[in-house]
C-alpha positions in Angstrom: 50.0 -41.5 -6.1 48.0 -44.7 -7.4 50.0 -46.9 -10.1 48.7 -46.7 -13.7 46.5 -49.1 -15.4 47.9 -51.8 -17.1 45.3 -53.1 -19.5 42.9 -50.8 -22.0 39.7 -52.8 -20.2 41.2 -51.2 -16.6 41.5 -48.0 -18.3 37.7 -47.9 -19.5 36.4 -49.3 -16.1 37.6 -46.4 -14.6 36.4 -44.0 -17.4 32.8 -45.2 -17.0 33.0 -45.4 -13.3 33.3 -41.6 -13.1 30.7 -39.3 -12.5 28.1 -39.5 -15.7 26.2 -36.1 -14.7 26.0 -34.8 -11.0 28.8 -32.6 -10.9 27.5 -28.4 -11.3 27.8 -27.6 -14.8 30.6 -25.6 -15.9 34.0 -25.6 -17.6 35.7 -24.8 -14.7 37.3 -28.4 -14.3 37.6 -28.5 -18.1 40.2 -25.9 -18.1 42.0 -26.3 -15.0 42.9 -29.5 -16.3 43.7 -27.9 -19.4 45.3 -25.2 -17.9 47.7 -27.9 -15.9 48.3 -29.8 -19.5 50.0 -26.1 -20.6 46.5 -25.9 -22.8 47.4 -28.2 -25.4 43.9 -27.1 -27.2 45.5 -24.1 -29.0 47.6 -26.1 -31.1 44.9 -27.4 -32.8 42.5 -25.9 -35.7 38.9 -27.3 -34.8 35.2 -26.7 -36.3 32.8 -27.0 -33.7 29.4 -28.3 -34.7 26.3 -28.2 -32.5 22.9 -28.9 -32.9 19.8 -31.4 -31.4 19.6 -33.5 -34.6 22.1 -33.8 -37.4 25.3 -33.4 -35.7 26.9 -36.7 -36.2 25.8 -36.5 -40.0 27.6 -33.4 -40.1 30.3 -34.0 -38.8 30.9 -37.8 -41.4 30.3 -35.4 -44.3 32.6 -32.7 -42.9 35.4 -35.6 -42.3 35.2 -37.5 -45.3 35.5 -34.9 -47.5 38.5 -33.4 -46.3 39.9 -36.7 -46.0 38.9 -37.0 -50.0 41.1 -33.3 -50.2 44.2 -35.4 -48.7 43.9 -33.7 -45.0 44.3 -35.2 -41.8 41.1 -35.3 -39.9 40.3 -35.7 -36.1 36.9 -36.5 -35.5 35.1 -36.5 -31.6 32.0 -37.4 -31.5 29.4 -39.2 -29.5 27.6 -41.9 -28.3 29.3 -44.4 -30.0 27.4 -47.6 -31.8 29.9 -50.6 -31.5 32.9 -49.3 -29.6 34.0 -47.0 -27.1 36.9 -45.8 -29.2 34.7 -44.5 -32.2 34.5 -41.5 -30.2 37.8 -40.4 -30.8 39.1 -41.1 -34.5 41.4 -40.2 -36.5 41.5 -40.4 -40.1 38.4 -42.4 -39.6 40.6 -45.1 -37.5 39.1 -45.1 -33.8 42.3 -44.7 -31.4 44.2 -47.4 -30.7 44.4 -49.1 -27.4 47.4 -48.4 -26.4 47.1 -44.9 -27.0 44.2 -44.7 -25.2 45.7 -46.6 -22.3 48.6 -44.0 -21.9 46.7 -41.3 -22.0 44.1 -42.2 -19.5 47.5 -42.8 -17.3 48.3 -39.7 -18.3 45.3 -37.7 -16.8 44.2 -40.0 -14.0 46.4 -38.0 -11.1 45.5 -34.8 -12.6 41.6 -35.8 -12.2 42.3 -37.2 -8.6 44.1 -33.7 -8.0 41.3 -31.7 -9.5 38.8 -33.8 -7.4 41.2 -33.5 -4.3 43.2 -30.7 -4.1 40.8 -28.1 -6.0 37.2 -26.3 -5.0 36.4 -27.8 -8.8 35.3 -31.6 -7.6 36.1 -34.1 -9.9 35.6 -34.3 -13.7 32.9 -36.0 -15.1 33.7 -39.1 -17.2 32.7 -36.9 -20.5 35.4 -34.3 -19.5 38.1 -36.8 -19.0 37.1 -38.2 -22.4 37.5 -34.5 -24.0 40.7 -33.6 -22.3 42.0 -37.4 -23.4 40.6 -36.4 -27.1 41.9 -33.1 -27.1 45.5 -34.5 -25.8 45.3 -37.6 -28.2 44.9 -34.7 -31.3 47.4 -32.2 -30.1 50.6 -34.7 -28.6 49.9 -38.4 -30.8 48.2 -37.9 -34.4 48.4 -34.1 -34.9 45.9 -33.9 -37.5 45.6 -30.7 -40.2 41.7 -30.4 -38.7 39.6 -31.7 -35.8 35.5 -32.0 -36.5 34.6 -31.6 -32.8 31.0 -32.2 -31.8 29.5 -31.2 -28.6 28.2 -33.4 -26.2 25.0 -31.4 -24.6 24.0 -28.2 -25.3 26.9 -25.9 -25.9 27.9 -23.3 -23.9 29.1 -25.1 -20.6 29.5 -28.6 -22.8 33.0 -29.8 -22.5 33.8 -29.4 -25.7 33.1 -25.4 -25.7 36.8 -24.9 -24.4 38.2 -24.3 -27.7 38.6 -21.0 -30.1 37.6 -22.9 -33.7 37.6 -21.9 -37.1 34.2 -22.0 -37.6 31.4 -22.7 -34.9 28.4 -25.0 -37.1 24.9 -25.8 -35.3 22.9 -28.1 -37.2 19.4 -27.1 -35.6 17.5 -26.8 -32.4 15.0 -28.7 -31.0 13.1 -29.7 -27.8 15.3 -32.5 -26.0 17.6 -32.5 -23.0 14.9 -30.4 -21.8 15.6 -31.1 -18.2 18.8 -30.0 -18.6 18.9 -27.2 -21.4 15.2 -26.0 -20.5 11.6 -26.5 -22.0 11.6 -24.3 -24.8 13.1 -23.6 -28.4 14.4 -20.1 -27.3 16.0 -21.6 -24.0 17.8 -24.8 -25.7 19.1 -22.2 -28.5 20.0 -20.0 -25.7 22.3 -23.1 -24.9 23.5 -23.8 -28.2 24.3 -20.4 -29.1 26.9 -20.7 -26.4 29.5 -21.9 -29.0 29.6 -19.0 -30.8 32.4 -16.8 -30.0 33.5 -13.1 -30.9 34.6 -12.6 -33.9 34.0 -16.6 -35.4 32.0 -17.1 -37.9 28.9 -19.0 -37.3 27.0 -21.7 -40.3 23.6 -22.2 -39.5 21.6 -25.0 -40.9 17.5 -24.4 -41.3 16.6 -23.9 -38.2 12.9 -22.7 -36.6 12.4 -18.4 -36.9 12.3 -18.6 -33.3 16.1 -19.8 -32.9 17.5 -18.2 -35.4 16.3 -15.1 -33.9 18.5 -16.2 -30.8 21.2 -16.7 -33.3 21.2 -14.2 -34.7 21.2 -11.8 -31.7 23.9 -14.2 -29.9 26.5 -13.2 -33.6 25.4 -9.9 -33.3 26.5 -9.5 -29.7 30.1 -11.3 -30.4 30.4 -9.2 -33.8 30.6 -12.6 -35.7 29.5 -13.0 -39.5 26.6 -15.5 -39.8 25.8 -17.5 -42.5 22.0 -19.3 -42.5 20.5 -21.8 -44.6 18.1 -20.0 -47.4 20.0 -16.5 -47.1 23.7 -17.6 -47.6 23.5 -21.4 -49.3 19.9 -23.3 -49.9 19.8 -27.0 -51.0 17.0 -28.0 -53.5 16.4 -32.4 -53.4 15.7 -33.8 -56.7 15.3 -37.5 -56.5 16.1 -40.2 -53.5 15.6 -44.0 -53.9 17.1 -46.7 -50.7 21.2 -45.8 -50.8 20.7 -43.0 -52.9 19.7 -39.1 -53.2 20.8 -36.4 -55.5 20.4 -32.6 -54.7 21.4 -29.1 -55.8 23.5 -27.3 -53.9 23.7 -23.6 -54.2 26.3 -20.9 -51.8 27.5 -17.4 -51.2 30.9 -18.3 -52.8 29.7 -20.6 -55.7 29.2 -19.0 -59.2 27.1 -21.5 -60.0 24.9 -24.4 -58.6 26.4 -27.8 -58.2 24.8 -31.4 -58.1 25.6 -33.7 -55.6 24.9 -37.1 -54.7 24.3 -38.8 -50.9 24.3 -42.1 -49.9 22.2 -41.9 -46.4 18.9 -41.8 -47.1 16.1 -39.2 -45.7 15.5 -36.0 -47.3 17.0 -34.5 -43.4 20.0 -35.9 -44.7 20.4 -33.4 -48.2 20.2 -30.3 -45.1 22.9 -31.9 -43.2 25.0 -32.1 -46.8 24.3 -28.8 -47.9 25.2 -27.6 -44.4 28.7 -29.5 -44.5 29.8 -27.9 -48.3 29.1 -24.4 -46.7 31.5 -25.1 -43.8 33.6 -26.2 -46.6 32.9 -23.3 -48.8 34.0 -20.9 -46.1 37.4 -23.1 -44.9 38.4 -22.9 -48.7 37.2 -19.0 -49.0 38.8 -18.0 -45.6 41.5 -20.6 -44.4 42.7 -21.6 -47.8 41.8 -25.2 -47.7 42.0 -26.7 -50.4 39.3 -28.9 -51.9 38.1 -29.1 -55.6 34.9 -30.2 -56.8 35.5 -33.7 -57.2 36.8 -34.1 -53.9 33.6 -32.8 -52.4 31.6 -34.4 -54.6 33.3 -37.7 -54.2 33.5 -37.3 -50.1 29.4 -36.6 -49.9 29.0 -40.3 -51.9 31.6 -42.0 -49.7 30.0 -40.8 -46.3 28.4 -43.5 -44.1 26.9 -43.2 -40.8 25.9 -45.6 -39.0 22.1 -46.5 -37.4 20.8 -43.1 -39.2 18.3 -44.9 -41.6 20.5 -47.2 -42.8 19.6 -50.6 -44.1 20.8 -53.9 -41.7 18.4 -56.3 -43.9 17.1 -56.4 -47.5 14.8 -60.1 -47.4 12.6 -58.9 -45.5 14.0 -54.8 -45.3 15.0 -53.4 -41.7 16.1 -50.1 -41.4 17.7 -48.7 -38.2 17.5 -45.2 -37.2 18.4 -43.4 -34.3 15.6 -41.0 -33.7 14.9 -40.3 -30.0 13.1 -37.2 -29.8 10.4 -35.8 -31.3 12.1 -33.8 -34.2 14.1 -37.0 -35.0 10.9 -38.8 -35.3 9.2 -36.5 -37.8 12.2 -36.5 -39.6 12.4 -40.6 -39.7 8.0 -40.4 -40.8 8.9 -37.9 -43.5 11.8 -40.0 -45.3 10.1 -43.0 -45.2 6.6 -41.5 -46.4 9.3 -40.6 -49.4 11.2 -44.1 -49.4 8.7 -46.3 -48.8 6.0 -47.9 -51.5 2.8 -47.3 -50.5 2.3 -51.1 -50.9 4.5 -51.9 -48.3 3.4 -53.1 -44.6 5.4 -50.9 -41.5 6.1 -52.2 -38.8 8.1 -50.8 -36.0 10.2 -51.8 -33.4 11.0 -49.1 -30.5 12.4 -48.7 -27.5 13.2 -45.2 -25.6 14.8 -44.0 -22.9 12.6 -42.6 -19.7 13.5 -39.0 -19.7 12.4 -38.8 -24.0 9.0 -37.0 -24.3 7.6 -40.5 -25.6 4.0 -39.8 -26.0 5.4 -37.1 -29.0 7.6 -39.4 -30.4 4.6 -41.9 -30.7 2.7 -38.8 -32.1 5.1 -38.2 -34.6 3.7 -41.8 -36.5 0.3 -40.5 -37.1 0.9 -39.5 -40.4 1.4 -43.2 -40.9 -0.9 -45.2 -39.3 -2.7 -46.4 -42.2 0.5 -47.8 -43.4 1.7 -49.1 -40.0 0.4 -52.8 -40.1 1.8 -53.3 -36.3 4.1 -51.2 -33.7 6.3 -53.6 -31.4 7.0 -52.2 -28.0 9.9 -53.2 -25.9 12.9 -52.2 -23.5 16.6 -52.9 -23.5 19.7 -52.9 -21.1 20.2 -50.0 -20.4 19.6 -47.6 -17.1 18.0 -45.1 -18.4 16.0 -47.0 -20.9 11.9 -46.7 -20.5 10.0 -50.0 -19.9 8.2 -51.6 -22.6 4.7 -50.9 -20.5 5.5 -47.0 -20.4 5.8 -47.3 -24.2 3.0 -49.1 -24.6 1.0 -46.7 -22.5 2.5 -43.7 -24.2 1.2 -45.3 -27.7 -2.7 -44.6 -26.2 -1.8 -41.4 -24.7 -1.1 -40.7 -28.5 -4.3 -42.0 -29.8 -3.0 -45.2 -31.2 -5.6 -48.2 -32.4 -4.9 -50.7 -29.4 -5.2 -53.9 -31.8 -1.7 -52.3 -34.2 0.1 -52.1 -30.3 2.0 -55.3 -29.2 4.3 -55.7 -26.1 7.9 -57.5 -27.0 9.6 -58.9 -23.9 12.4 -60.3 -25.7 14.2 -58.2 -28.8 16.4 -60.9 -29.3 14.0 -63.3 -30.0 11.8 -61.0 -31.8 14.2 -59.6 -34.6 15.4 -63.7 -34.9 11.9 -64.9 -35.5 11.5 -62.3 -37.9 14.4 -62.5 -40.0 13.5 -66.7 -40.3 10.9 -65.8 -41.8 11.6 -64.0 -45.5 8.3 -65.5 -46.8 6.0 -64.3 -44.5 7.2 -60.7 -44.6 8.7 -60.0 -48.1 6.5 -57.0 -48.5 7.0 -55.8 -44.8 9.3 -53.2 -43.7 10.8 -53.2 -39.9 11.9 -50.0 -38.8 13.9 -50.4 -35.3 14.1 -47.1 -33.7 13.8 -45.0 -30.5 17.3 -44.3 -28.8 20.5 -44.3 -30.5 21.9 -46.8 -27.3 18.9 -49.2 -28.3 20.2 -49.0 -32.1 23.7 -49.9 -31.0 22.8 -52.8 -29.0 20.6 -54.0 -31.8 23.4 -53.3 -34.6 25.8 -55.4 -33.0 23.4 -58.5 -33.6 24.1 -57.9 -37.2 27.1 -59.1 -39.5 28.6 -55.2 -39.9 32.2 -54.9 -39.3 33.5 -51.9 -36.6 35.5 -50.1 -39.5 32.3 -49.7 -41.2 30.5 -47.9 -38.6 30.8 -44.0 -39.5 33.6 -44.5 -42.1 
């Protein structure tokens, strides 16, 4: 067998050098690999949050109010904005190094086995990053509770190996659609998948037509469902730039509570409201312990990166991660809300290829009027659609040619702008379209690591 790396950089060339897709779904490899560990997974308490938009949201507010409670909290999720390592956190700190290091030493022989010595092939790099998060939780840091966000889908994700507390899904909507299928019912299909028999299920406000595979998907596995509007509601009361208050009101609440959020879109109060209820039920079933103030104090203190969040205030940017459709509506709808009606939009997108980008472009109708120009460009990245796709995508929407401009260079673009405060101190750049575009453009910024998703 091979030596081990010696160096963390080693360690995540091989990482990314593994298969990305391409293998046949299916969590076979997951748990052999598991299985060969003696399935260090069961020695961990986990709440398992799925969903098409909202996830990572969730999952900050989840975290940072049990950390507000005292608890020890593992936190996986993806893609990450400045570094690799924010995937796997603990306490909010990404993991070490070193401890990643070891522990990619640790599993490398048992992925060349599995690829080698089994009908399984070999793991994809996103499995080899869940069996390194799983073992980092259960042998290093031990936390009380690990937030565990799936990757795709739900029910053959990598993540879907583990028994939880609770299983959470955020919402469903139409992306991944070559891989989850072309229709709400279909991707729900797939997200149902976490739920397991006898685990209860928190359901944020999702489309009739996936809740009624939801619902059918609890009934089947005899697990208690809770849904937005039947079982917990959220009411918004007022939102300004860094700060929204809402209502909260739940099952296991005598009475309703006020909260305040500091990530802004009215998406964001859902994804709140959804978190206390998982909260609600650990405290009414599994005896955590949180009191008011905690959770009140842990919604304030969430941050989360690229998710409307403001880079620039002479002349405002806002980035936001919205890559599909739903994500775009969302991003129209908080900033018809945010926004003065005096102020000039402009955007700045990029997508990836495989995004149904002449929907995301139609999702900015509502603004048009407002929208003084929209900036069209690409990035590095494989996947990433080329800024003349875009462009053309924008007239398959019905977009007024003379607001569409073609951007070569982002660099240049974003450092032109920002020279010049004068010139655009009642504009408003929004820089959207892919959350890997985002993190790319973040990193041009003065924001420190820590900060992103503390």
């Amino acid at each position: 067998m091979e030596e081990g790396f010696s160096t963390y950089n080693e360690a995540l060339d091989w990482l990314h050098g593994l298969l990305r897709f391409g293998q046949k779904p299916g969590l076979e490899r997951m748990r052999w690999m598991l299985g060969q560990l003696g399935h260090p997974e069961r020695r961990l308490a986990f709440v398992h949050v799925a969903g098409t938009n909202g996830k990572g949201s969730t999952c900050a507010y989840l975290t940072q109010m049990l950390q507000e409670a005292g608890y020890s909290v593992g936190t996986f999720t993806s893609p990450y904005i400045t570094d690799f390592r924010e995937r796997i956190r603990y306490n909010g700190a990404l993991i070490p190094q070193q401890d990643l290091l070891s522990l990619v030493n640790e599993v490398k022989p048992l992925v060349e086995l599995c690829e080698h010595a089994t009908e399984h092939g070999s793991p994809t790099e996103f499995e080899v990053i869940t069996t390194i998060a799983i073992l980092y939780y259960a042998k290093v840091v031990q936390p009380a509770v690990v937030i565990w966000e799936t990757g795709l889908g739900g029910r053959l994700d990598s993540t879907n190996v583990v028994a939880p507390l609770l299983s959470v899904i955020t919402n469903v909507g139409l992306d991944h659609t070559d891989v989850l299928g072309d229709s709400i019912e279909s991707i729900a299909r797939e997200k149902a998948g976490i739920i397991k028999p006898g685990i209860p299920v928190v359901l944020g406000n999702m489309l009739p037509e996936a809740l009624a595979v939801m619902e059918e998907a609890a009934k089947k596995g005899k697990s208690s469902l809770y849904k937005y509007g039947t079982h917990y509601s959220a009411e918004p009361l007022d939102a300004q730039l860094g700060e929204q208050r809402f209502r909260y009101e739940g099952l296991f609440r005598r009475t309703a509570s006020e909260y305040r959020i500091s990530l802004n879109g009215t998406h964001q109060v859902y994804n709140a409201a959804l978190a206390v209820m998982v909260i609600d039920l650990l405290r009414e079933f599994y005896s955590y312990l949180l009191d008011e103030e905690e959770i009140a104090k842990g919604l304030q203190q969430t941050r989360w990166p690229g998710r409307l969040e403001v880079v620039g205030q002479k002349p405002l940017i806002l980035l936001d991660g919205a890559h599909n459709v739903e994500g775009m509506q969302a991003l129209v709808n908080s900033l018809q809300a945010l926004i003065p009606a005096h102020s000039r939009i402009n955007l700045l997108i990029a997508g990836l290829a495989d995004k149904p980008l002449a929907g995301m472009a139609a999702a900015w109708r509502p603004l048009q009027q407002q929208v003084e120009r929209v900036y069209v460009t690409t990035f590095d990245f494989p996947r990433a659609a080329s800024a003349e796709t875009l462009l053309d995508s924008f007239g398959v929407a019905e977009w007024n040619d003379s607001k569409l401009q073609l951007v070569a260079d982002w660099h240049h673009f974003l450092r032109t702008w920002m020279s010049k405060q004068e010139e655009h101190q009642n504009d408003v750049l929004i820089v959207c379209g892919s959350l890997y575009f985002i993190s790319q453009v973040r990193a041009i910024f003065p924001i420190t690591v820590e900060e992103a998703g503390e």
